[in-house]
N, C-alpha and C positions, 0 to 999 in steps of 0.2 A: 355764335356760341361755340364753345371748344369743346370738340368730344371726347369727354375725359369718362375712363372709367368709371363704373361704378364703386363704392367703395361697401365691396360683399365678397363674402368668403368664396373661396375659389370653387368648391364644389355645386353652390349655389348659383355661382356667376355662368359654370358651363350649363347649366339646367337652363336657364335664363337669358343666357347673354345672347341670343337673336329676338329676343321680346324687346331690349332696348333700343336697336334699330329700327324698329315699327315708328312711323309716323304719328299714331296715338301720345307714344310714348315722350318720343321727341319734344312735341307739344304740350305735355303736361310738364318737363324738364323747364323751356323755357317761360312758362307761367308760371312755375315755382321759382325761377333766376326775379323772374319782375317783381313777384310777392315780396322775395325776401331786400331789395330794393327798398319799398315801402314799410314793411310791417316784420314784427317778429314772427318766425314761424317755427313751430314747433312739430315733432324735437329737431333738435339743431342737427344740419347736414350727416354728420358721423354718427350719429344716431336712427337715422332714416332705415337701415334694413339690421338694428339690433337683433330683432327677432331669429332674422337668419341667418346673423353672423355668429350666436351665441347656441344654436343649433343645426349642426348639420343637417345636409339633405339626408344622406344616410343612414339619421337616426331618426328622420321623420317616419309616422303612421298616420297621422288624422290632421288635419288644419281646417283650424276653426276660423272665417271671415266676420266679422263682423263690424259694426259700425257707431261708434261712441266718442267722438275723437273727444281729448282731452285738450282744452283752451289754454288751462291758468298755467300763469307764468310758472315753469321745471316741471310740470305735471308730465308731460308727453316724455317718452325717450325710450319709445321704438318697441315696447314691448305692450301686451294688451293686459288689463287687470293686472297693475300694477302699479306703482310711482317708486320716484326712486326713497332712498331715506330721509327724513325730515322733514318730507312735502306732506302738505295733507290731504288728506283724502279726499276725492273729487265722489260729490253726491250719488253717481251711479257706480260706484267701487265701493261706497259705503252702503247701499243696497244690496252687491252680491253679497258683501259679509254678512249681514245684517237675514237673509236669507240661507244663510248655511249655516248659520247660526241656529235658524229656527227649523230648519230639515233635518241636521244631523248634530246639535248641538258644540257645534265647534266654535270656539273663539277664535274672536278675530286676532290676527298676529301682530306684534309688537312693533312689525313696519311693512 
């Protein structure tokens, strides 16, 4: 396996980048290399640390983890409660609408 950077904004990379030498990590790298081998996996590679390439560490305050992942084909692409435009709605994204809808009467957004 060739160790290639990660593809993550630099700020994020120096916070992180002795986490991806960890042995853990390594191993979850090269079982994502064999997955994608097999199977489509979603979101696609360059997509994998959207979340934190599209915001700085220095503008973080709170990080929220959680666990929902999205299957259907373009659904995933690295960011949490959300898809991108044209996809539809995966059942549990159509629930948090569907529930702020009924808290604070908001509609759900156009995409």
């Amino acid at each position: 396996m060739k160790n290639k950077r990660p593809q993550l904004n630099e700020e994020w990379l120096n916070f992180l980048g002795a986490e991806f030498e960890k042995g853990y990590m390594k191993q979850l790298k090269t079982f994502l290399l064999q997955e994608k081998k097999q199977y489509k996996v979603y979101p696609p590679g360059p997509q994998i640390f959207n979340a934190l390439n599209t915001t700085p560490l220095s503008q973080v305050k709170v990080v929220i983890l959680g666990q929902d992942p999205y299957h259907g084909k373009d659904q995933a692409h690295g960011l949490c409660f959300s898809v991108n435009r044209g996809i539809p709605l995966p059942p549990s994204l159509q629930n948090i609408f569907q529930e702020i809808y009924n808290e604070l009467g908001i509609q759900q957004p156009g995409h």
